[in-house]
C-alpha positions in Angstrom: 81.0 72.9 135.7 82.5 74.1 132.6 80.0 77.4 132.8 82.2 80.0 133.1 85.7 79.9 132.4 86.2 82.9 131.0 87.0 81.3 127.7 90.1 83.2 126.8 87.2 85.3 124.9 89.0 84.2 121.6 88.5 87.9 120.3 90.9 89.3 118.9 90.8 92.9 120.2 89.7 96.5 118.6 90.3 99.5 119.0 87.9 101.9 121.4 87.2 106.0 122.2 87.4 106.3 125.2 87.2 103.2 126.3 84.0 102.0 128.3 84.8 103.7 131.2 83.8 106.8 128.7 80.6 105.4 127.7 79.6 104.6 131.0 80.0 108.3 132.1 77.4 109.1 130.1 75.2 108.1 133.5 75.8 110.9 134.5 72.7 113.9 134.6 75.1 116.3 132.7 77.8 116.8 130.5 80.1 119.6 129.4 80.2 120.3 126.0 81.8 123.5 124.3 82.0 124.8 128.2 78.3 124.9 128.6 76.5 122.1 130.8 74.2 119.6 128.8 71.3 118.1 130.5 71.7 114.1 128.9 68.4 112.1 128.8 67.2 110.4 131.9 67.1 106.9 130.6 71.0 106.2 130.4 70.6 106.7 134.4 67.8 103.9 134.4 69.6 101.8 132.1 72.6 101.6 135.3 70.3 101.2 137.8 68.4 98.5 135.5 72.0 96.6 135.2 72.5 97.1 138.8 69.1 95.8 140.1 69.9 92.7 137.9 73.3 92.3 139.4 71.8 92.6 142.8 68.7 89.9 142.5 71.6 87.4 140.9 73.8 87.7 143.7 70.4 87.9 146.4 68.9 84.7 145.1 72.3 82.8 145.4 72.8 83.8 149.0 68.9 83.5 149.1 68.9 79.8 147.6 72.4 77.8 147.7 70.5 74.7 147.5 69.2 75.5 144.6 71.9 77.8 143.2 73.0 76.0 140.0 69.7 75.9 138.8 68.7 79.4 139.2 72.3 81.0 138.1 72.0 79.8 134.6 68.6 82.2 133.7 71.2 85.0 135.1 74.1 83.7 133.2 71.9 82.9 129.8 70.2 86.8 130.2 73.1 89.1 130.6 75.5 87.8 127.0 70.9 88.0 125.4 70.8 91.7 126.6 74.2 92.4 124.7 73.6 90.4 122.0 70.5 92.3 121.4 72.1 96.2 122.0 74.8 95.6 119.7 72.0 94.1 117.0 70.3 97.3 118.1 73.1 99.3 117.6 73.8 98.2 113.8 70.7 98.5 113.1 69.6 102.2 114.1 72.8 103.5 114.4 74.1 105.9 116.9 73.3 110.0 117.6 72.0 112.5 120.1 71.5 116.5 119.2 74.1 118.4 121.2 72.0 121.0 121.8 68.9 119.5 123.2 70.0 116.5 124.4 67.2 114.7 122.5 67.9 111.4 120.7 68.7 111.5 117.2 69.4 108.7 114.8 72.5 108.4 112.6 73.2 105.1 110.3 76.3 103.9 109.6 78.4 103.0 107.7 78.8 99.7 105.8 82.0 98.4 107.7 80.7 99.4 111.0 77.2 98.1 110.9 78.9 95.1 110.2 81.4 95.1 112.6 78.4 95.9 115.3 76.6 92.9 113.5 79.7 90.6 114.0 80.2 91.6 117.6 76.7 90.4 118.3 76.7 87.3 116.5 80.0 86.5 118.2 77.9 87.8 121.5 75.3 85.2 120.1 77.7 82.0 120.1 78.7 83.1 123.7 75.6 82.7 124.8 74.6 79.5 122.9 78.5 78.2 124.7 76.5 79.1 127.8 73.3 77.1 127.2 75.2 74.2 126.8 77.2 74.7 129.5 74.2 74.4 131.7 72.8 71.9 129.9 76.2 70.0 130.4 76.2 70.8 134.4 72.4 70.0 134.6 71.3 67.5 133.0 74.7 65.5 131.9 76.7 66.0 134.9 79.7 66.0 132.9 83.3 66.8 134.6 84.8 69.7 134.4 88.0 67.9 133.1 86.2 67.1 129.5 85.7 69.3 126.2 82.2 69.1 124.9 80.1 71.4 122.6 80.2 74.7 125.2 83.7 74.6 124.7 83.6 75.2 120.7 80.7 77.4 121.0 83.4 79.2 123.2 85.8 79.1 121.0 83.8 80.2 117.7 82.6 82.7 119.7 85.8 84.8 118.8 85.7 84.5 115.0 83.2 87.1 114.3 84.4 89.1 116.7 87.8 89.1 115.2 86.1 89.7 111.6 84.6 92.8 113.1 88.2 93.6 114.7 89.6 93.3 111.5 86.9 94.2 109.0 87.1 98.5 109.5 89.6 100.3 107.7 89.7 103.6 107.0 92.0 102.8 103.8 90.7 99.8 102.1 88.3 96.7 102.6 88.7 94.2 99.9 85.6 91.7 100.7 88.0 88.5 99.1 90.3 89.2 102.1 86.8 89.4 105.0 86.5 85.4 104.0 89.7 84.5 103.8 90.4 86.3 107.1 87.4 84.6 108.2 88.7 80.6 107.1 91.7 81.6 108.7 90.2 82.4 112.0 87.4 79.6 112.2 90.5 77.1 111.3 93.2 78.8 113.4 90.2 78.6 116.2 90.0 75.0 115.8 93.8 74.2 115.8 93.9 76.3 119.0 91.4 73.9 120.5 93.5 71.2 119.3 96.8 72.8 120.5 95.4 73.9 124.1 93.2 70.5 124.9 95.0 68.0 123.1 91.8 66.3 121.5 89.3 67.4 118.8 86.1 68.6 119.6 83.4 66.3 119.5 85.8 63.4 120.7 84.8 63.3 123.9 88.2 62.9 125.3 89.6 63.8 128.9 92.0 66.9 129.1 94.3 65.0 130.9 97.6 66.7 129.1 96.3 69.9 130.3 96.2 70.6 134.1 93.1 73.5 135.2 96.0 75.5 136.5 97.3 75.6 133.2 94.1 76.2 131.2 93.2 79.1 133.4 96.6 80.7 133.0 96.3 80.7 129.2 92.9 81.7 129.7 94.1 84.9 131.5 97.0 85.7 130.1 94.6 85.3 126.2 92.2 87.9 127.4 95.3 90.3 128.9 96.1 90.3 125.4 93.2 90.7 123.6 92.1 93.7 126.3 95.6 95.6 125.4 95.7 94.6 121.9 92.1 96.6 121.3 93.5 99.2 123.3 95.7 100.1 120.8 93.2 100.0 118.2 91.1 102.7 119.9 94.4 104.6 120.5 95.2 104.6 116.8 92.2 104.4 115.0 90.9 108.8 114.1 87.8 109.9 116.0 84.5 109.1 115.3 82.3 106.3 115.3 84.5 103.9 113.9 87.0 105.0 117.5 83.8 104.7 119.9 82.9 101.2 118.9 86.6 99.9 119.3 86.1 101.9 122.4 83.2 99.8 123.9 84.6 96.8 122.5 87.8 97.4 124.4 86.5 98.7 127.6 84.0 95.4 127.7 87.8 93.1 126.8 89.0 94.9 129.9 85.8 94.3 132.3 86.3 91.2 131.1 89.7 90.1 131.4 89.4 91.6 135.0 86.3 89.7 136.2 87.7 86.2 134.5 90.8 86.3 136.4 88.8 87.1 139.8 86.5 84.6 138.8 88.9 81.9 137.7 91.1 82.1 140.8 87.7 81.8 143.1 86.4 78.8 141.1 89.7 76.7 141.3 89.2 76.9 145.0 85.0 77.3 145.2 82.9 74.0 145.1 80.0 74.9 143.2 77.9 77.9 142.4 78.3 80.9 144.4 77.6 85.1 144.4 80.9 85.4 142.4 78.7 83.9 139.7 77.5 87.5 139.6 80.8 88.7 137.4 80.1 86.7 134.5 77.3 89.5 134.3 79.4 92.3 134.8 81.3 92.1 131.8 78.0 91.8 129.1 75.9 94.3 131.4 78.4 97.1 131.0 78.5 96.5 127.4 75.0 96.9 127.4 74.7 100.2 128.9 77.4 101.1 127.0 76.1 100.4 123.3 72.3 101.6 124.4 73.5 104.7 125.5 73.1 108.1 123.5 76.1 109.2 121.8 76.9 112.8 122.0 78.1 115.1 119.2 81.7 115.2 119.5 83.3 118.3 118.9 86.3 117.2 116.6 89.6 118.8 115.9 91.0 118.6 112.5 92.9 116.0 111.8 96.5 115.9 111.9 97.4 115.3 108.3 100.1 112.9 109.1 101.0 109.4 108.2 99.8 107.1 111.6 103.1 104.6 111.6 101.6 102.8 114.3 98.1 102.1 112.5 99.5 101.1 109.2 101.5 98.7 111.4 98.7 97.4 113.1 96.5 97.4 109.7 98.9 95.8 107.9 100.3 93.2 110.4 97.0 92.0 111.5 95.7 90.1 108.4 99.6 88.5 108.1 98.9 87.4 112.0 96.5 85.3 111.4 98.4 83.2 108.8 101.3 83.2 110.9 99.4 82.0 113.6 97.9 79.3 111.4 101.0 78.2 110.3 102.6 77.5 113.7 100.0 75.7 115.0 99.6 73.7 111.9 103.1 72.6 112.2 102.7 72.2 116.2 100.5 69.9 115.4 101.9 67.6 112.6 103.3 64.7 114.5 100.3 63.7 116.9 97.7 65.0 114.1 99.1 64.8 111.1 96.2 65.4 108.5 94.6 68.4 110.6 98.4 69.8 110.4 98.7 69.6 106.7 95.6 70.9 106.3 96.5 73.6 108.0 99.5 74.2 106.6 97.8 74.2 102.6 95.5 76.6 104.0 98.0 79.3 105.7 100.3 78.7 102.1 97.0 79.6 100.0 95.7 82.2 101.7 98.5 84.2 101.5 99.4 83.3 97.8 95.8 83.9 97.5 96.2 87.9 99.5 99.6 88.4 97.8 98.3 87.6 94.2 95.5 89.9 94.8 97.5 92.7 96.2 100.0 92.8 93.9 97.2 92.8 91.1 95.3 95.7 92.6 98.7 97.7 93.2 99.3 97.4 89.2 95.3 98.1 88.6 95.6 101.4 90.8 99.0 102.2 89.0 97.0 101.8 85.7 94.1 104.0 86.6 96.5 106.8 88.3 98.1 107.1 85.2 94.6 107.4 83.4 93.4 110.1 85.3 96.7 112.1 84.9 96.3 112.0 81.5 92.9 113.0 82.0 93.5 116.2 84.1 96.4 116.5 81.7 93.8 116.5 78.3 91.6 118.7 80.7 94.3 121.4 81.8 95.5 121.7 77.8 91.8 121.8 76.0 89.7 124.7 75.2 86.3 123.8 77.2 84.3 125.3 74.7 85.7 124.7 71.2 87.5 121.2 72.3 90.9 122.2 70.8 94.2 123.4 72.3 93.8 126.3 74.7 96.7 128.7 74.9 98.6 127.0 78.0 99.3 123.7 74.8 99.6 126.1 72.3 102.7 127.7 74.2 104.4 124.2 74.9 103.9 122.8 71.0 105.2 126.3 69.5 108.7 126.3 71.6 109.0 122.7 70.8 108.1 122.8 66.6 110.5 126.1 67.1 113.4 124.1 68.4 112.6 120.7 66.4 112.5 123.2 63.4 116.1 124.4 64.6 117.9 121.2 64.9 116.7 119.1 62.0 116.3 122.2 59.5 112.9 122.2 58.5 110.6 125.1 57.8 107.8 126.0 60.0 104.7 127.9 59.0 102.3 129.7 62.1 98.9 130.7 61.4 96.7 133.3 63.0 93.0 132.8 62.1 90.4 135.6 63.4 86.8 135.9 62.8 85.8 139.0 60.9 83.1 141.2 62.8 82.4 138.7 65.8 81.5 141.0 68.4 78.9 142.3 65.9 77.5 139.1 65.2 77.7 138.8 69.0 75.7 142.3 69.9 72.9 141.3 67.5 72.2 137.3 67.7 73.5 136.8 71.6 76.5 134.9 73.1 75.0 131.6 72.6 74.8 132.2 69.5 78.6 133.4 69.3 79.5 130.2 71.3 78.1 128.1 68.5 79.6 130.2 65.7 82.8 129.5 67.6 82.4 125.7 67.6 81.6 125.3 64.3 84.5 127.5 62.7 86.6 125.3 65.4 85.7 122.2 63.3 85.8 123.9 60.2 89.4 124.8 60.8 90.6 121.4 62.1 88.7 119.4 59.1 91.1 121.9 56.8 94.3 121.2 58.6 96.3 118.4 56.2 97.8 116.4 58.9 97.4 114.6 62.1 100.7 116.6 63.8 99.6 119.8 62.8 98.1 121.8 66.0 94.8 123.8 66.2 94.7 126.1 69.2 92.4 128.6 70.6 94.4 131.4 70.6 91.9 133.9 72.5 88.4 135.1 72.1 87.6 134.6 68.4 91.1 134.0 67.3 92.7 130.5 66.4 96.3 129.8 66.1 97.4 126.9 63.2 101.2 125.1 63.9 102.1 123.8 61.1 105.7 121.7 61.2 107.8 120.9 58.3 105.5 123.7 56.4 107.1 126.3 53.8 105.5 129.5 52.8 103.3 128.0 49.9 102.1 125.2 51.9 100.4 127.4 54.9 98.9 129.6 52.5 97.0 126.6 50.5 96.1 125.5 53.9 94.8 129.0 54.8 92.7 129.0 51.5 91.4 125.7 52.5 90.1 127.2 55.9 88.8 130.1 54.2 86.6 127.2 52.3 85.8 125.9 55.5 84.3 128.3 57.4 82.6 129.9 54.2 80.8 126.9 53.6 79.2 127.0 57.3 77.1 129.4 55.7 76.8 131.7 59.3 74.7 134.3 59.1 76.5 137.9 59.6 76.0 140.4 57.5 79.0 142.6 57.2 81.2 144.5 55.0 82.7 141.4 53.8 79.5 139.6 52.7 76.3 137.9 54.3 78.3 135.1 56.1 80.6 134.8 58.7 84.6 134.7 57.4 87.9 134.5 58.7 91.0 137.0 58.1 94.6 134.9 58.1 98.5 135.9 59.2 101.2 133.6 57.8 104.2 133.7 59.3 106.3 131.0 57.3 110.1 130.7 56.8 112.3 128.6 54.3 114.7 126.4 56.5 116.5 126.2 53.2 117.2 129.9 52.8 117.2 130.9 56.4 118.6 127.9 58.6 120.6 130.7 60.8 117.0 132.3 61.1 115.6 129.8 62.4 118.6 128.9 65.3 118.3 132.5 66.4 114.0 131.7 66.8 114.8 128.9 69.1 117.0 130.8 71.2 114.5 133.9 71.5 111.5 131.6 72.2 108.5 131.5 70.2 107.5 134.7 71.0 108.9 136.9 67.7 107.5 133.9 65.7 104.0 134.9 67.1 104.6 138.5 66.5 105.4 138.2 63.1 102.2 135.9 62.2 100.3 138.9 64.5 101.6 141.3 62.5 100.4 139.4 59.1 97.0 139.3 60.9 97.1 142.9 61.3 97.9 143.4 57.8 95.1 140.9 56.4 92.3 143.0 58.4 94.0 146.5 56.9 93.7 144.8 53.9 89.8 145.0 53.7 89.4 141.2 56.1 88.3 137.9 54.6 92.1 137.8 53.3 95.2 136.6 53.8 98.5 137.9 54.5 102.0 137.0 54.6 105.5 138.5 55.9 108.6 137.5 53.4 111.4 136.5 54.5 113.3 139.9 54.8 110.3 141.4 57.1 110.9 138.2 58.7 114.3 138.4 59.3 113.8 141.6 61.7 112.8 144.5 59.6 109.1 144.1 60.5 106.1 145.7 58.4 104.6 148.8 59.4 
């Protein structure tokens, strides 16, 4: 009777909310939630009673009918994994939700990763079931011992493959879909090596387990699913709160139902002849699970998070895709003297995969590296660019002026500073609008950078309608042709603004220029003071080019330079 030996449910196990045990509370009328009582919806209660009636007629018709008992325990058997299968299809389909304060049902999808972990679960729910109908198929009609491996016990063992995939497939960090199939060829082959390993002969062979004793096989069979039930509770423990937490939840509180009822059931069958109304825990397990994913889920109300690095999760993140190679890799070489092909095979595999993961890892780690350092100097252009005019803003012009000052300093080389101001913009402001003195102040922006002679030169916004010129390696004579040129510039823009100076909009200029030739101790005491009496001086030639009648320009020499100032 190979119906129902708890198969070592070869799931790897997830991680859960508050366990099943929490879900199943949910049959209760009322709840308490932010300390006032919540009515829930009555049809969690008749879902328990529904999975407790069933329970009840399985065990009745067993005591009812022991003659017939093996033929009407399979409908029982084949029903209870169906019902699950469908509530977790259910489940990733429509999602999960309930309004907190009415208690009505309420529809939430989720997410990618965990509609298709719910999906996995209930295909791997799905080749449980299939395991079961051949079972019965195998105690019905073939009469087979319980001492051979046939098709119910690979439908058994696949069974935990997509279950695995949905154990492993979450992650709040990353989810690289290369790694879900590889993940997956590792557990279908590490699956089949088990087989191999546990019942010394390959499925399909037909071949007595006569290397294994049932004692044996029901020990690893309990001792699998202890592991498995523990292993998701971990999961649940580390995994945040939400969704993602309440499906390990269910998963791990149906492991532990499970792993329970198998080892009650496993010890009664080695000593039971037959089907009797123990039959009735193989349903226990997929009922509960039912009851569990069918029923509402309440609004949680969630802490904030503790903004602190889970050591135990990244463990368990980061071990568990490394597991399965391991695993892979043991029983491969386990199995390469009495299966030597299937060994090597599996030995290629475990050797590729991870050269495969390790390749891909190490490629995406220098891809992320690469794009971090993109984005910095992104926020970098962004934090150091005038949004409106797309030069300098003042925060650039501040760093480039103490650096051209001390550069200037130690290689003794002139420097030149410019101070460029539009003539009469606030009344071109008051009488065409802001947006037009926005575009005024983009064009003479372009018209000032086409004029400046080289790429190292610097044009900065210096504030409102003034502009600020570096010019490196730049005497006297050489700022002032470059003013002129700007003067050119903007002129030819042709802006309308009818002022004292003319019909058009123009610019007034401050030069503040020194001969690293004539004044080399000059410039040593500019990079000690800072920038700062550089941008006086080139204020103070501004102020003089606007006394001077605007749409000029004006220079300090070097003794007004050196300290004496003009007045």
């Amino acid at each position: 009777m190979p119906l129902f030996r708890m198969r070592g449910l070869p799931v790897k196990a997830s991680q859960t909310d508050a366990g099943l045990a929490d879900a199943l509370v949910m049959a209760s009328p009322s709840c308490l939630l932010r300390g006032q009582t919540v009515r829930r919806p009555p049809k969690l209660f008749y879902f328990v009673l529904i999975a407790a009636a069933f329970a009840f007629v399985h065990a009745a018709c067993l005591l009812a009918f022991r003659s017939a008992a093996s033929l009407l325990t399979y409908p029982f058997l084949l029903l209870a994994p169906t019902l699950a299968v469908v509530a977790c299809g259910w489940r990733a389909l429509r999602g999960a939700g309930r309004d907190g304060a009415t208690g009505t049902a309420r529809v939430e999808p989720f997410s990618g990763p965990l509609r298709s972990a719910w999906g996995l679960l209930a295909v791997g729910l799905l080749l449980w079931t299939i395991g079961m109908f051949l079972s019965a198929w195998e105690d019905l009609l073939q009469h087979l011992p319980q001492s051979v491996a046939w098709f119910s016990d690979l439908a058994f063992f696949l069974y935990a493959v997509p279950v695995l995939l949905a154990i492993s497939s979450i992650s709040s960090r990353q989810r690289i879909r290369l790694f879900i199939w590889m993940d997956a060829a590792q557990a279908l082959i590490t699956g089949y090596l088990a087989y191999i390993s546990i019942f010394s002969v390959v499925p399909f062979a037909g071949a007595p387990l006569a290397p294994v004793s049932v004692t044996t096989l029901v020990l690893v069979y309990n001792a699998e699913n202890l592991i498995l039930a523990v292993a998701a509770t971990l999961r649940m423990i580390v995994q945040p709160r939400g969704n993602e937490r309440r499906f390990y939840a269910i998963l791990a509180g149906f492991l532990w139902i499970y792993a329970v009822a198998a080892y009650i059931y496993n010890a009664w069958a080695a000593t039971a002849d037959g089907h009797a109304p123990y039959d009735v825990l193989v349903d226990i397990p997929f009922l509960a699970l039912t009851v569990a994913t069918l029923a509402p889920w309440p609004q949680c109300v969630e802490t904030a998070p503790v903004q602190r690095e889970q050591t135990l999760a990244m463990i368990i993140e980061n071990v568990s895709p490394i597991f399965y190679t391991v695993a892979l890799l043991l029983l491969s070489i386990s199995l390469m003297r009495e299966h030597f092909q299937v060994g090597t095979l599996g030995i290629f595999t475990a050797l590729a995969v991870y050269a495969a993961r390790s390749t891909t890892l190490q490629g995406r780690y220098i891809r992320v590296q690469n794009e971090l350092h993109e984005a910095r100097d992104r926020l970098e252009q962004m934090a150091l660019t005038d949004a409106l005019t797309d030069t300098a803003n003042r925060r650039r012009f501040d760093q480039a002026l103490v650096l051209e000052c001390n550069r200037a300093a130690r290689h003794r080389h002139p420097l030149a500073l410019l101070l460029v101001d539009i003539d009469f913009f606030k009344m071109l402001n008051d009488r065409y609008g802001h947006p037009a003195g926005d575009r005024c102040l983009v064009s003479v922006a372009l018209a000032l950078q086409s004029a400046l002679p080289r790429s190292g030169d610097l044009l900065a916004r210096y504030g409102g309608e003034e502009f600020a010129a570096i010019l490196p390696a730049t005497d006297e004579a050489g700022a002032r042709q470059v003013a002129l040129t700007m003067q050119q510039a903007v002129a030819a823009l042709a802006i309308c603004n009818e002022t004292a100076t003319g019909d058009c909009v123009t610019v007034s200029i401050g030069i503040a220029a020194f001969d690293a030739a004539a004044a080399s101790a000059m410039l040593a005491d500019i990079a000690q003071t800072g920038a700062a009496q550089l941008v006086e001086r080139a204020d103070q030639a501004l102020y003089r080019a606007k006394q001077s009648g605007r749409n000029c320009i004006a220079t300090i020499d070097q003794g007004e330079f050196s300290g004496h100032g003009a007045q």
